[in-house]
ZASE-38094 format. One line per 5 residues: number of its first residue (from 1); for each residue z negated, y negated, x of N, C-alpha, C. Coordinates in steps of 0.02 Angstrom, whole numbers. Each point is the difference from the previous one (the first is absolute). Example, Ala and Ser with C-alpha at 12.3 -4.5 7.8 and 13.67 -1.06 7.14 Angstrom:
% ZASE-38094
1) -390/284/660/0/-59/-45/0/-60/45; 36/-53/-18/-3/-59/42/-37/-55/-39;
This chain:
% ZASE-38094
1) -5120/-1068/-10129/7/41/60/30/-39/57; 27/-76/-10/37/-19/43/-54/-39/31; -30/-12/-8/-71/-70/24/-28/19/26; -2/101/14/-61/8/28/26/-31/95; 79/20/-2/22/6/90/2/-56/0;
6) 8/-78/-23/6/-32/-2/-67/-28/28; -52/-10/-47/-66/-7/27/-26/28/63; 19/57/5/-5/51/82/23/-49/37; 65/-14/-6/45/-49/54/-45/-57/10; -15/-24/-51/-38/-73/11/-60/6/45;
11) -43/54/-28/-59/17/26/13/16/85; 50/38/22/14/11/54/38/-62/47; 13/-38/-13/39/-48/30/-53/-65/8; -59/-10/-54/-35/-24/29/-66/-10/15; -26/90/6/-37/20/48/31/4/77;
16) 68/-1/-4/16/0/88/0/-60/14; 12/-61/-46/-21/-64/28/-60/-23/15; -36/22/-69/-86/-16/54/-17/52/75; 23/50/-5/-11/34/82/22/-47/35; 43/-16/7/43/-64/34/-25/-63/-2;
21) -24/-11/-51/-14/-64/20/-56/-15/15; -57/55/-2/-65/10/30/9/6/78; 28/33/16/3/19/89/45/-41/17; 52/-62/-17/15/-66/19/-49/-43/-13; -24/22/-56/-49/-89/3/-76/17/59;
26) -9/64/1/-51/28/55/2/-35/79; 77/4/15/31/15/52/15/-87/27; 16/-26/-78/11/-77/34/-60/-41/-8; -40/20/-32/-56/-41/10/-30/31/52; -39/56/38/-2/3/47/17/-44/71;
31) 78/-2/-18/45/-20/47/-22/-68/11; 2/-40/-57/-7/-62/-7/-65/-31/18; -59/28/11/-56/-25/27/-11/60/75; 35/21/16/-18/4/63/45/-48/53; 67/-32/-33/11/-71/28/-41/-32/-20;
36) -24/-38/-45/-34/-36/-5/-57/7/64; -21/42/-6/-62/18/54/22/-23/68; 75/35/14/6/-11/63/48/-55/35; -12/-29/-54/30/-80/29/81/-8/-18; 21/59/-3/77/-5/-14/32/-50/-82;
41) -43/-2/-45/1/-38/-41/36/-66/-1; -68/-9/46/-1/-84/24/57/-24/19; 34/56/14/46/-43/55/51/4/-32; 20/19/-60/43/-14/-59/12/-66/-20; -50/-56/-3/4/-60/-9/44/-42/26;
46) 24/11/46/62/-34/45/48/3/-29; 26/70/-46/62/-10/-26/-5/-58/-59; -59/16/-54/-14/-30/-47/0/-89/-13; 8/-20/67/-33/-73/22/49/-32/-63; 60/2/9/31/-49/-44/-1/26/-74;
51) 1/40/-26/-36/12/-65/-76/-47/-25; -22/31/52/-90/-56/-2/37/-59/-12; 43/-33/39/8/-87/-4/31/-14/-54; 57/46/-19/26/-11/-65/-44/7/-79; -20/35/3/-35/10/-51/-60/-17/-17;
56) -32/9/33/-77/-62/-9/-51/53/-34; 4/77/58/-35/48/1/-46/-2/43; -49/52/21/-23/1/45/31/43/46; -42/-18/74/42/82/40/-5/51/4; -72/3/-64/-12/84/-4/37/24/-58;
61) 21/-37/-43/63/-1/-76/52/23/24; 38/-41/45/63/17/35/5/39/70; -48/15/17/-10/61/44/8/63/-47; -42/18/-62/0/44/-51/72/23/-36; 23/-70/-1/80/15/-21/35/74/64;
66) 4/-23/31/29/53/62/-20/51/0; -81/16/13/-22/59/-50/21/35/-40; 12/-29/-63/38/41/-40/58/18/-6; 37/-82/49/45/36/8/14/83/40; -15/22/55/-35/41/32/-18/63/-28;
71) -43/-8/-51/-23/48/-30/-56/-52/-76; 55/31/-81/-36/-30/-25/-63/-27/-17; -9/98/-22/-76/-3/-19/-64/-2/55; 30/5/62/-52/-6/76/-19/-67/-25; 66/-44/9/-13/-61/24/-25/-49/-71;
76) -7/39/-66/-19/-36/-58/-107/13/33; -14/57/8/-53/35/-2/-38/-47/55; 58/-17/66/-52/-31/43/1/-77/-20; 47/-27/-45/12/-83/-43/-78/3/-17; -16/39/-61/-49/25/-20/-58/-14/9;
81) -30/51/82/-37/-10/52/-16/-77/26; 66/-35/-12/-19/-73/50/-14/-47/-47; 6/8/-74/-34/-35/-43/-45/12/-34; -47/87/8/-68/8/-27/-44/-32/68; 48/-9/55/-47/-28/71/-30/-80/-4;
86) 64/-29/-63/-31/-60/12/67/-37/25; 55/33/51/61/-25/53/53/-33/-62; -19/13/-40/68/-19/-45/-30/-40/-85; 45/-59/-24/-16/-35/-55/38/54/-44; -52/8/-66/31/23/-67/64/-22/-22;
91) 5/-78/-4/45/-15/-20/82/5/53; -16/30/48/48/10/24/20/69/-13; -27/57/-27/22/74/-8/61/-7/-19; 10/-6/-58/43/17/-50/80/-26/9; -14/-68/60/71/-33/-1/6/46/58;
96) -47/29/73/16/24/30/45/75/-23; -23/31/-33/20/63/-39/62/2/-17; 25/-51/-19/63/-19/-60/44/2/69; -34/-48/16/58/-20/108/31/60/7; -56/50/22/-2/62/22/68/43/-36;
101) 18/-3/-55/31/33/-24/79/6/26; 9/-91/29/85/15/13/-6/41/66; -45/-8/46/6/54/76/-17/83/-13; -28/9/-37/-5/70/-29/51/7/-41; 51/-27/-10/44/23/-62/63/-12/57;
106) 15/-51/62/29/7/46/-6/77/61; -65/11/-1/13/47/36/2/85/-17; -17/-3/-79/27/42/-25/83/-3/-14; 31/-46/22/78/-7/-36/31/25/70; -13/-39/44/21/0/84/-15/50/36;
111) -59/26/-16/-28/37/86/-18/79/-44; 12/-9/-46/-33/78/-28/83/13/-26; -4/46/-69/34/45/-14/25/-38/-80; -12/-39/3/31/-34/-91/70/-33/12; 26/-33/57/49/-25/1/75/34/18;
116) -10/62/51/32/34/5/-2/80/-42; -11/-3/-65/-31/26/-35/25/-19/-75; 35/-67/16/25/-40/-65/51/4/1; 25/-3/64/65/-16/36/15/70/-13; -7/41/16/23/89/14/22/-4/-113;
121) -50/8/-36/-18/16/-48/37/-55/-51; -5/-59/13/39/-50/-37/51/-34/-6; 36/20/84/61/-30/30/-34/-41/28; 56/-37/48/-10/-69/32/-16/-45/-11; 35/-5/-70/4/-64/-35/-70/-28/-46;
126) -14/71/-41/-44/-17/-55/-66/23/44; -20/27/45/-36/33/50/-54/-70/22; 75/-25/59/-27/-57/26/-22/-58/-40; 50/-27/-54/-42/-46/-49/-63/15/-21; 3/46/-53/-95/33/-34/-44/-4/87;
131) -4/2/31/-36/-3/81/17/-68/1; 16/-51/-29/11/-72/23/-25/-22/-62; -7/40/-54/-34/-50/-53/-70/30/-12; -10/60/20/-104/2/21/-18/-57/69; 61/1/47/-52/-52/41/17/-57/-21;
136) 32/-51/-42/4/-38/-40/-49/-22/-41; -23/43/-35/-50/14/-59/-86/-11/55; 7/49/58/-60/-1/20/-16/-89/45; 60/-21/24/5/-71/41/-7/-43/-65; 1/-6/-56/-11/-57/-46/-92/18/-8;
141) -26/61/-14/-63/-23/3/-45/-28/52; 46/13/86/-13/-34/55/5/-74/-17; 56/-14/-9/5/-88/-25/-60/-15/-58; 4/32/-38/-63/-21/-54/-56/6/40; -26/39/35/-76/-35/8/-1/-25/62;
146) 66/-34/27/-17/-27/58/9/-74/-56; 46/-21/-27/-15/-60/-52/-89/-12/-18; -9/65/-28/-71/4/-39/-43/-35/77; -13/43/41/-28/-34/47/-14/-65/30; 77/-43/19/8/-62/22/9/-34/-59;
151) 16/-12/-66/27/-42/-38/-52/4/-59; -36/58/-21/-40/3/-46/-48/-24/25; -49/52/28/-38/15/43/-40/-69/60; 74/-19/14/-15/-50/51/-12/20/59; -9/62/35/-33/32/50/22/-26/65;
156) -30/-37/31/55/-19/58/-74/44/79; 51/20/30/-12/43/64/-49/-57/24; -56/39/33/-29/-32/25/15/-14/81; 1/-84/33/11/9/82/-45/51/36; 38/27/33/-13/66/62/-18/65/-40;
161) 19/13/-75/-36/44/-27/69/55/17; 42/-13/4/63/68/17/8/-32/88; -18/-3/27/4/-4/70/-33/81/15; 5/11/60/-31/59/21/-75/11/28; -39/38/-72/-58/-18/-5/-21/51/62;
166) -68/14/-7/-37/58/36/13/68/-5; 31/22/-67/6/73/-12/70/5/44; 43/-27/5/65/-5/24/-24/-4/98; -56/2/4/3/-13/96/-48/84/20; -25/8/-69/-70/73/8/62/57/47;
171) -27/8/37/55/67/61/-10/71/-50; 71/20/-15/-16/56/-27/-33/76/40; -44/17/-38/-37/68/54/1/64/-57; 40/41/26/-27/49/-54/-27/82/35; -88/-45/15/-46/44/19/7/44/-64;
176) -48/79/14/-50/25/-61/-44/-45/-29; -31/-39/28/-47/-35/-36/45/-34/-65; 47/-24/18/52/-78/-58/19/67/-41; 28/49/29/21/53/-32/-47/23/-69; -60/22/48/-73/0/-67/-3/-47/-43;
181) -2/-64/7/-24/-48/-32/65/10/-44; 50/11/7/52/-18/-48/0/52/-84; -10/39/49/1/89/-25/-70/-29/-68; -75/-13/7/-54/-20/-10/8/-71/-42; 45/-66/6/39/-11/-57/21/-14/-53;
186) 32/70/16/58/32/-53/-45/51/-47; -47/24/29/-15/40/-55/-20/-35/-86; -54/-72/3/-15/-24/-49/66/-5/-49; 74/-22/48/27/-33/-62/23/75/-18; 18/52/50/30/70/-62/-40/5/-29;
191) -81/-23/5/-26/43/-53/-3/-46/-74; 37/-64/-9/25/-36/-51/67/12/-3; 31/13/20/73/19/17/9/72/-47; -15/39/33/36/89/-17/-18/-9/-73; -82/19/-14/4/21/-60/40/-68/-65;
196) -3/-34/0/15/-40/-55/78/5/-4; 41/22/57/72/19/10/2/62/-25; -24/47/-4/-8/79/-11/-11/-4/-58; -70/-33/-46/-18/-5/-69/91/-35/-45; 10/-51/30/46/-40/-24/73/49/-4;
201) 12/34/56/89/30/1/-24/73/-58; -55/8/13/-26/56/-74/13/-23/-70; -36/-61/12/15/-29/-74/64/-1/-18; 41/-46/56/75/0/-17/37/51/-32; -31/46/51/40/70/-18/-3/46/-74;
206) -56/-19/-36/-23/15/-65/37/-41/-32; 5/-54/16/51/-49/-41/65/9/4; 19/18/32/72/20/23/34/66/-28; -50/46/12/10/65/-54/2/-8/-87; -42/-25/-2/-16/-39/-89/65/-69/-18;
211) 45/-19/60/43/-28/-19/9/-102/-9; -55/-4/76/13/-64/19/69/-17/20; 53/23/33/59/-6/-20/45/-28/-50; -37/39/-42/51/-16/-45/-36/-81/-35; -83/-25/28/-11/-63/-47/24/-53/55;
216) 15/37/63/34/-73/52/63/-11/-31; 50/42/-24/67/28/-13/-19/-53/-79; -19/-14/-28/-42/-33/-63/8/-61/27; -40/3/62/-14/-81/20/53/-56/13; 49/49/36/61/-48/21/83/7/-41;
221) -39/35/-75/57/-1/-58/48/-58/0; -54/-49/-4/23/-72/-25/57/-18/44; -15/9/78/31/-21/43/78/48/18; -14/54/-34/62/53/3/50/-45/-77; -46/3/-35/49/-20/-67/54/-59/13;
226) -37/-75/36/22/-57/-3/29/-14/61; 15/42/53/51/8/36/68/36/6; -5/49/-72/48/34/-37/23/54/62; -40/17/35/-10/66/32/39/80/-27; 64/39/7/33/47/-41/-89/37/12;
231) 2/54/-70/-56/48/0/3/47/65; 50/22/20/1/40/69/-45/-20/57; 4/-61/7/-72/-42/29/-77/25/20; 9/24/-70/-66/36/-15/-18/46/51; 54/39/10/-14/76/57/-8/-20/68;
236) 23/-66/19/0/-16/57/-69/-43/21; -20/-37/-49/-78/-28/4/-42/43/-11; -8/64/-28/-53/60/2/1/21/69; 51/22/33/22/24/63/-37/-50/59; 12/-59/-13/-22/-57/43/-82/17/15;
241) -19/8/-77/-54/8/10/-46/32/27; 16/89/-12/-14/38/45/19/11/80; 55/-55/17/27/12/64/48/-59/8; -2/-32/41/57/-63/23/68/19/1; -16/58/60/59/32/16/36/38/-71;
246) -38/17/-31/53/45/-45/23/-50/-73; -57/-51/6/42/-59/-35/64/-29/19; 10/5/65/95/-24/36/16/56/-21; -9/68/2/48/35/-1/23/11/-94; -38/-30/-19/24/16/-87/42/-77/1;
251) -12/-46/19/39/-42/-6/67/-14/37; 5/34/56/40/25/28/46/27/-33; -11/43/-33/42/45/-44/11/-31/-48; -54/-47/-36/42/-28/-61/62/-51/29; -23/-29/44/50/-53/25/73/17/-3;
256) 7/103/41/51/26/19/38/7/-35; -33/26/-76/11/9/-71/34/-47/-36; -3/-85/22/-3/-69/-45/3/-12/-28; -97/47/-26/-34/-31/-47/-34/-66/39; -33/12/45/-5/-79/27/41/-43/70;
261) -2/-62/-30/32/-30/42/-61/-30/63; 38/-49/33/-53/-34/57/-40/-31/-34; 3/-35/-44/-60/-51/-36/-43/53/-36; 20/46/-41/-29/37/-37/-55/64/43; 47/20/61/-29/25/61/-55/-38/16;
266) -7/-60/46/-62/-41/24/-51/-18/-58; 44/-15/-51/-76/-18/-67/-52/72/-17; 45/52/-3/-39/69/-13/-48/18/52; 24/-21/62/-47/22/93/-47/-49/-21; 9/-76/-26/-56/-38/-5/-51/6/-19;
271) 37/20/-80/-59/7/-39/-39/72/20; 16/53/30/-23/68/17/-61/-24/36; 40/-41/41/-62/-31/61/-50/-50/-25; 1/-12/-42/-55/-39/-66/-41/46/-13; 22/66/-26/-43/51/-30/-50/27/53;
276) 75/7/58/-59/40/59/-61/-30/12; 2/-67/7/-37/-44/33/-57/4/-48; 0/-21/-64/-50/29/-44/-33/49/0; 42/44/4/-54/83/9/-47/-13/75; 27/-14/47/-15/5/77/-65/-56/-15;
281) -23/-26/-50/-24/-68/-15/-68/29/-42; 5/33/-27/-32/56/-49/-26/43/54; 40/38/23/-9/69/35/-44/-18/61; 22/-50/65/-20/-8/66/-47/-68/8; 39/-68/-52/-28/-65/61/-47/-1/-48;
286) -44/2/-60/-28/-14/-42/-53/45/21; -18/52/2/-39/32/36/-11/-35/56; 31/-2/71/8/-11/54/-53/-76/12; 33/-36/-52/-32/-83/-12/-74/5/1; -4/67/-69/-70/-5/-22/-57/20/56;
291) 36/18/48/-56/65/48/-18/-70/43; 79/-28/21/-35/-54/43/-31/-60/-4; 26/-29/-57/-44/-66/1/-35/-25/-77; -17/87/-36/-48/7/-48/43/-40/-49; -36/-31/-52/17/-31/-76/72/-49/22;
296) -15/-19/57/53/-57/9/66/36/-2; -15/47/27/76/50/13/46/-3/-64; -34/-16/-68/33/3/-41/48/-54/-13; -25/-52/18/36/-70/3/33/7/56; -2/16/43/53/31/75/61/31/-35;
301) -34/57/-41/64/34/-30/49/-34/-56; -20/-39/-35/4/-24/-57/67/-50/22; -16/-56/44/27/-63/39/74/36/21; -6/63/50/26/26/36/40/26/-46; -3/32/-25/58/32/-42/21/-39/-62;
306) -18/-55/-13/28/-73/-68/64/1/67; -23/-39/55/36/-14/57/59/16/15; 2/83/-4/35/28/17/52/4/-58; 2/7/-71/23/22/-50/35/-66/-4; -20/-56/14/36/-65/-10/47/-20/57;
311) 9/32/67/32/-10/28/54/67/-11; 15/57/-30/31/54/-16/16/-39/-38; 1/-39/-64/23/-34/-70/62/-49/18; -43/-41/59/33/-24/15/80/9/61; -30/36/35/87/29/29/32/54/-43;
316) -14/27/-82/21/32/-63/45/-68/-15; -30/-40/-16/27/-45/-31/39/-34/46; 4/4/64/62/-40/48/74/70/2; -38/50/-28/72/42/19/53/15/-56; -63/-27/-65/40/-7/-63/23/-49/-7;
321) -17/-62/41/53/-57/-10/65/-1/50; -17/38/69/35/-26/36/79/77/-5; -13/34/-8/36/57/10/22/20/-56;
């Protein structure tokens, strides 16, 4: 009798995320090719210039970065667009993607609602650190594929290729016509876009009721055991999972309690944020990958989240040595 409200809850919490995330991802892809259309794009490249030189991208790679920063999934959708065009090398996706992650994980910390949010919910102390060790975590996979790039890779910038090309001088106009064309588009990629996001947060959601939870909660046993994590832990990484916010506030309380301390505090937010990232990995970019750049998406996803899990391991393992 208890599974049935339980499953309700699930079922309801994320059917309001696909409403949501259908009429955002509607709204920014839209958005995102009617700049494109109307020249406003282009003229993004100016900030990007020294990224291009450093990294040994192109300027439509590191123009794309800003994009997302901006707006993720707009600016993944129009990445997308500039490499089924032909504008962009394969082998540059994936390091671009990884880049992408520390400015989207910056301006979710800074300019939105996670940092003052940590701070309120976690204190000052343990608040502001966990917000200094996701952008930590997200700036080491910045360093990794800017290494991968120049040192693996070899990629060296080409002369005048981050100078200020042609798209950067186009006068922005935003007639009806750029307006149309943008609008006109956008329709192809929602119509790879919606449904495979809609089929996919369904699926999830069957899985989720039937008790994918509990095989992620499986997955990162190992990593609860051999950090000697108290079991109370437990309530606060379920919590995480369904909600960030109400993951501080159970840890919050355990802290108040002292059952956990600061080290034991930041290792539990870490690892929560391991799990999240997994589900969100499952649930959103894995879909998301697949709509845009077909079979490859899987190796997009695959790279991207090894990436990510090894730079989380690794600031795990700097807080268990250092603290």
């Amino acid at each position: 009798m208890t599974e049935m409200p339980t499953a309700t809850a699930s079922l309801m919490v994320l059917l309001t995320y696909l409403v949501e995330a259908v009429l955002l991802l509607t709204f920014g892809i839209i958005l995102a090719n009617i700049l494109v259309e109307t020249g406003a794009f282009g003229r993004l490249s100016r900030f990007t210039r020294p990224l291009c030189r450093i990294s040994g991208l192109s300027e439509a790679s590191t123009t794309a970065i800003l994009a997302i920063f901006l707006n993720p999934t707009a600016g993944k959708a129009l990445y997308a667009g500039l490499y089924h065009d032909g504008k962009v090398e394969k082998d540059e996706i994936v390091p671009t993607l990884v880049m992408s992650t520390f400015p989207v994980v910056l301006g979710e910390s800074l300019f939105r609602v996670h940092l003052p949010a940590a701070i309120v919910l976690l204190g000052p102390v343990i608040g502001t650190l966990h917000v200094f060790l996701n952008l930590f975590s997200s700036f080491l996979q910045l360093i990794g594929a800017l290494f991968y790039m120049r040192v693996i890779r070899r990629k060296e910038t080409l002369q005048g290729s981050c100078e200020m090309g042609e798209s950067s001088r186009i006068n922005i106009s935003f007639t009806r016509d750029a307006v149309s064309r943008g609008f006109r588009k956008a329709w192809p990629q929602l119509r790879r876009i919606i449904p495979v996001t809609v089929i996919a947060v369904l699926a999830f959601t069957v899985l989720t009721i039937y008790g994918v939870m509990d095989l992620i909660g499986l997955l990162f046993q190992p990593v609860l055991g051999s950090i000697g994590l108290p079991g109370e832990s437990s309530t606060a990484l379920l919590a995480q999972i369904l909600r960030s916010y109400a993951g501080y506030a159970v840890v919050a309380s355990l802290v108040a309690t002292g059952t956990l301390v600061l080290k034991t505090a930041l290792v539990t937010l870490l690892v929560g944020s391991m799990m999240v990232i997994t589900l969100i990995y499952l649930r959103y970019t894995l879909p998301l990958n697949l709509s845009l750049f077909g079979k490859f998406g899987i190796k997009i996803t695959g790279i991207s989240y090894t990436c990510s899990m090894v730079a989380k391991l690794i600031t795990l393992g700097l807080v268990l040595l250092i603290l």
